[in-house]
N, C-alpha and C positions, 0 to 999 in steps of 0.2 A: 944401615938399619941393624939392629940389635938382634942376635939370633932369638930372642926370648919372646920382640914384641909382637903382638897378639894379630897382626896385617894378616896370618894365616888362624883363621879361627877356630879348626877343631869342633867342626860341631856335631853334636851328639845325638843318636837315639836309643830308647830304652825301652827293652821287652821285660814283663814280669808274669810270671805264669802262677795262677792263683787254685787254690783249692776250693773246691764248690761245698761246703758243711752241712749236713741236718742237726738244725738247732737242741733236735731232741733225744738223738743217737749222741750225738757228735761226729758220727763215721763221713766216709766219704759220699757223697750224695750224685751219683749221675745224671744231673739235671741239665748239662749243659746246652739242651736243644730245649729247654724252657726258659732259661737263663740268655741266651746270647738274644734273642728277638727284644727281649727290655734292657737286656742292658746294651744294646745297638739303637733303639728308641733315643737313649741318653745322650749315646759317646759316640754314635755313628761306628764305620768302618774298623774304631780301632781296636774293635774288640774283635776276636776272633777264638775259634776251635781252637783247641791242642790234642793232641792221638786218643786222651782218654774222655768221656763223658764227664767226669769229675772234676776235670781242670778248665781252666779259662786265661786265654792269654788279654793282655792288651798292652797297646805298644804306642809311646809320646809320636807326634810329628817330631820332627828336626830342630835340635833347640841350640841355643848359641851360648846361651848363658846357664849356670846350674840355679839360679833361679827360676828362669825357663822350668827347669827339668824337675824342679821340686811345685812349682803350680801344676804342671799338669800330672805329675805322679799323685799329687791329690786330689787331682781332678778325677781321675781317672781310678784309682781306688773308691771316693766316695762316690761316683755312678756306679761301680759294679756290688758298692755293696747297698746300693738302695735298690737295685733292680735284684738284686740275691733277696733280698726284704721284700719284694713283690709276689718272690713265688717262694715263699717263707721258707729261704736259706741263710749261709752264711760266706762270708769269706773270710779264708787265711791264709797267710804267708809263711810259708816253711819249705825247706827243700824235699821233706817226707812228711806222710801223717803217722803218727804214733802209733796205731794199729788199726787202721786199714787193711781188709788182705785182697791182694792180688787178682785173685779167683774171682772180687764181686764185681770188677769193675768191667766196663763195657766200654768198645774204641767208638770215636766219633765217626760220622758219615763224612766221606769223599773219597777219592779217590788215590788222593797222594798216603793217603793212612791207611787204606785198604792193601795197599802196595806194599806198604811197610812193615803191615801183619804178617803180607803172604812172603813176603822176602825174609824176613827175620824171625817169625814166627814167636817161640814164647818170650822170646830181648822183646820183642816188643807188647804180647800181653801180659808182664811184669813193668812196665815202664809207667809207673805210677809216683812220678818225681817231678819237681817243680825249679827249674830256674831264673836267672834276672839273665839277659843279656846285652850290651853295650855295645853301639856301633859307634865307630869315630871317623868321622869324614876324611880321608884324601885320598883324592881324584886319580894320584900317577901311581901303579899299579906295582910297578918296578919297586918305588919308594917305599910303598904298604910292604912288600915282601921283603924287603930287607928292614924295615922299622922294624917288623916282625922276628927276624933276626935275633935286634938288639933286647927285644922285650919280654920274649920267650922267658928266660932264665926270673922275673919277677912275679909270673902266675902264683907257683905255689904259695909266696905269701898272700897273696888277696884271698887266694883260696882257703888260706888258712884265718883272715881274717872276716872272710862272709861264712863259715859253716854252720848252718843253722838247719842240719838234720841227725840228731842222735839218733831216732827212737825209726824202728822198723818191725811192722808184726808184732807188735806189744811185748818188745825187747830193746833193751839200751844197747846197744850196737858196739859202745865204746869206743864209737869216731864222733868226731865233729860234725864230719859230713858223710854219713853213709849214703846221698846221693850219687856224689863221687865214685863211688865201689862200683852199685847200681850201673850206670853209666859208661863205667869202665870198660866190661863186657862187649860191649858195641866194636865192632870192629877198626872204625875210624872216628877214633876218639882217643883223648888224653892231649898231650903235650906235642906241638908240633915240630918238626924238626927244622933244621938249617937248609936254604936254599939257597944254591950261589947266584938263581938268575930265571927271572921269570920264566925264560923259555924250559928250563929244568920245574919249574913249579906246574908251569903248564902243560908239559911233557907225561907228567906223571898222574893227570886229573886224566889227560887223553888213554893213557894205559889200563886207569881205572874204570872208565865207561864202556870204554870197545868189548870186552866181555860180559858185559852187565853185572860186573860186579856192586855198581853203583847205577844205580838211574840218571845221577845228575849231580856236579860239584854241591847243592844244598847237602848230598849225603854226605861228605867231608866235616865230621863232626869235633874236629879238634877245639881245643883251648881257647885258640886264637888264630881265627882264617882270615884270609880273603874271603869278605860278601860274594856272592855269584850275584845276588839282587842288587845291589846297593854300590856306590864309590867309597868302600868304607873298608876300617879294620873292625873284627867285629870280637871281641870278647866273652867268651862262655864259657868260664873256669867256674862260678857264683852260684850258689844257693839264691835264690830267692830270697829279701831279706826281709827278717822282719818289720823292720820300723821303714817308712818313707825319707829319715832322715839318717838311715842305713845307707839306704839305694843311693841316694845324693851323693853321701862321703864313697861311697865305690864307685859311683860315675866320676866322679872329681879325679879320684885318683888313676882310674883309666886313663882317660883325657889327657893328665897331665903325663903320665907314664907313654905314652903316645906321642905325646909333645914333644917329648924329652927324648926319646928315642928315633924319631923324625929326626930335630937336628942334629944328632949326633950321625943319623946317616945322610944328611947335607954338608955337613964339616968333611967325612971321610971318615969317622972317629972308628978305630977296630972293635969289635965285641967281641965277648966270650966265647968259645966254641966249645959248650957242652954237650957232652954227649948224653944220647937220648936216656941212657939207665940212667944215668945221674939224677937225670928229671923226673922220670917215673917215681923214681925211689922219692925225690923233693915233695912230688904230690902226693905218694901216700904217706911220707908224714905228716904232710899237711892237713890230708881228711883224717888222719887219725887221731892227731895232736891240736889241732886247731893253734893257738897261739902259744901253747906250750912245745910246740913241736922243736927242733933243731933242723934248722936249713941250709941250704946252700948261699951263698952272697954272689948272685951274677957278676960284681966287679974283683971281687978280689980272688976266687973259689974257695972261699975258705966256710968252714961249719958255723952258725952263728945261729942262737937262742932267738926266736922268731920275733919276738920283741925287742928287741936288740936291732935285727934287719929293718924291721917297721922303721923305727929311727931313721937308718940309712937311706930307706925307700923316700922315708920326707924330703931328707936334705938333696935328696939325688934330684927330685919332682919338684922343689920347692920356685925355681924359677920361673918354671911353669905355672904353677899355683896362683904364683903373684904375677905373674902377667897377664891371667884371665881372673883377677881377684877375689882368687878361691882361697887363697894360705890359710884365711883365719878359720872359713865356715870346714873346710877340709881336716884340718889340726887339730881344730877343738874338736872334732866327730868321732878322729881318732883316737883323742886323749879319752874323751870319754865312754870309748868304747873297751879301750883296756882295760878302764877302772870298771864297769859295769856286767863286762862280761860280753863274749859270744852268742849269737840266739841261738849256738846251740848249747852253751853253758846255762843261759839263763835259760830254756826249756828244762835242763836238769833239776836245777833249783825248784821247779814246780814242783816237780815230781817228786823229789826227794822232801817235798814240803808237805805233800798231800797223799803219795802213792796213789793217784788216781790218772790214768789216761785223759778221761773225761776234762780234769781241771788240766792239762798242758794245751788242751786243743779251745777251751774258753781264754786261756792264757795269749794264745796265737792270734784267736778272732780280736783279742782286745788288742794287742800290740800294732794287728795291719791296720786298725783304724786309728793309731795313736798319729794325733795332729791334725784329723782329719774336724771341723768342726759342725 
């Protein structure tokens, strides 16, 4: 059998955490306990809370195909934005709202959130950020940790190619992704390190609990973990993206980057051993610069023009691709995402089009329902 053919399938799930809007503000609207009873009416279970009142998660079943994953991504945007139309709101995808503040917003009711106030306090009533996140199936746990290994060193470009948060406080920020920044502060969070062995991976979740530093491995907030819930690797380096056919092209490329780093840790194939400043400094070029940034190259360690890497990242994934035949929908998403710009280059362009906050956040509501019919 061919290391490449598809007998193991990689299958995927995807979170997207959405902003709840007042049509006539445009601010952020904390309607979420009016909002989730209709849009649970629609989509069932798979809508849920997120920490603040203003956000709304909703998360695909387990798809196998990224066809799969692009029906129910629009399935599952156009119920939350007819049931946001019920209690005359809106929705948008972006990793920040352009001026929003902080102070207005209110945390959701439970218990796991109420926890996360009192442990973290204002990290968590500043936590007014929106992500995508991607889970990729495999079962052996050993394998997930070291695939994790090999894959580490390619976050910051996805990261620099999802960043779709300029604007915070009714200021350009000058990153791509100033979710990223946001985020940063959290204690376990960023870039995950190198592990020679479960039991050492495991070793160090157990030293984290026993003082309550953590409640529970869900609070292991890195890049790219081990699911505690799930048989999965789970990816959370992403803004939120704007378009449905956004999401797609970064699930694809997950998946395949997963794939691809899988059999290389079935082959025995050696990785990179970077060390963790390397990576930090890789991601905040990358929320800074978006695809202008200068990165690191996980195979070769050398500095390389982040669109330059993109290339590499195809060719390295490209087997993958076409053995789940994604090469064409994944390549052209990419080409045309260079050419067209970033969401969060193209939030600029509003802006710089109109000077109005107002018109980037009508800009957003139109973008998350593009494709949507």
């Amino acid at each position: 059998m061919s290391p490449m053919q598809p007998q193991r399938t990689y299958s995927v799930g995807v979170e997207e955490e959405y902003q709840i809007i007042d049509p006539v503000t445009r601010d952020l609207s904390p309607s979420a306990g009016f909002l989730l009873p209709e849009a649970q009416q629609l989509l069932g279970e798979a809508v849920q809370y997120e920490m603040q009142l203003s956000q709304i998660e909703a998360s695909t079943p387990i798809c196998q195909t990224l066809s799969e994953v692009r029906a129910h991504l629009t399935r599952l945007r156009s119920g939350m934005i007819t049931a946001a139309q019920r209690i005359g709101k809106q929705i948008a995808a972006a990793g920040t709202h352009p001026f929003a503040q902080w102070q207005d917003q209110r945390l959701s009711p439970g218990e796991r959130y109420s926890f996360l106030q009192q442990n973290y306090q204002q990290l968590a009533r500043e936590h007014t950020i929106f992500a995508c996140h991607v889970h990729v199936g495999l079962g052996n746990r050993s394998e997930a940790l070291q695939t994790m290994n090999h894959a580490r060193g390619w976050l910051a470009l996805l990261l620099a190619l999802t960043g779709n948060s300029p604007f915070f406080h009714s200021v350009d920020t000058g990153y791509a992704s100033y979710r990223t920044q946001i985020w940063a502060r959290w204690p376990f969070s960023g870039p995950p390190n190198c592990f020679s062995s479960l039991a050492e991976y495991d070793a160090l979740i157990r030293m984290l609990t026993i003082p309550s530093t953590i409640k529970d491995a869900r609070e292991i907030y890195w890049d790219m973990r081990l699911s505690s819930r799930f048989k999965t690797l789970e990816v959370r380096i992403a803004d939120v993206c704007l378009t449905i056919e956004e999401t797609v092209m970064f699930v694809g490329l997950v998946r395949a980057l997963v794939q691809t780093c899988h059999e290389r840790v079935l082959h025995q194939e050696p990785f990179l051993l970077i060390r963790p400043e390397a990576l930090r400094a890789a991601h905040w070029q990358a929320a800074r610069y978006g695809l202008d940034a200068t990165l690191l190259d996980p195979l070769s360690e050398q500095m390389l023009p982040a669109r330059q890497l993109l290339e590499q990242l195809l060719q390295f994934v490209r087997p993958a691709l076409q053995s789940q035949g994604d090469w064409e929908t994944v390549s052209q998403a990419v080409e045309t995402m260079t050419h067209k710009g970033t969401g969060a280059s193209r939030q600029r362009e509003i802006y710089l089009q109109t000077g109005c906050w107002q018109e980037v956040v009508d800009f957003l509501v139109k973008e998350t329902a593009r494709g949507i019919s």
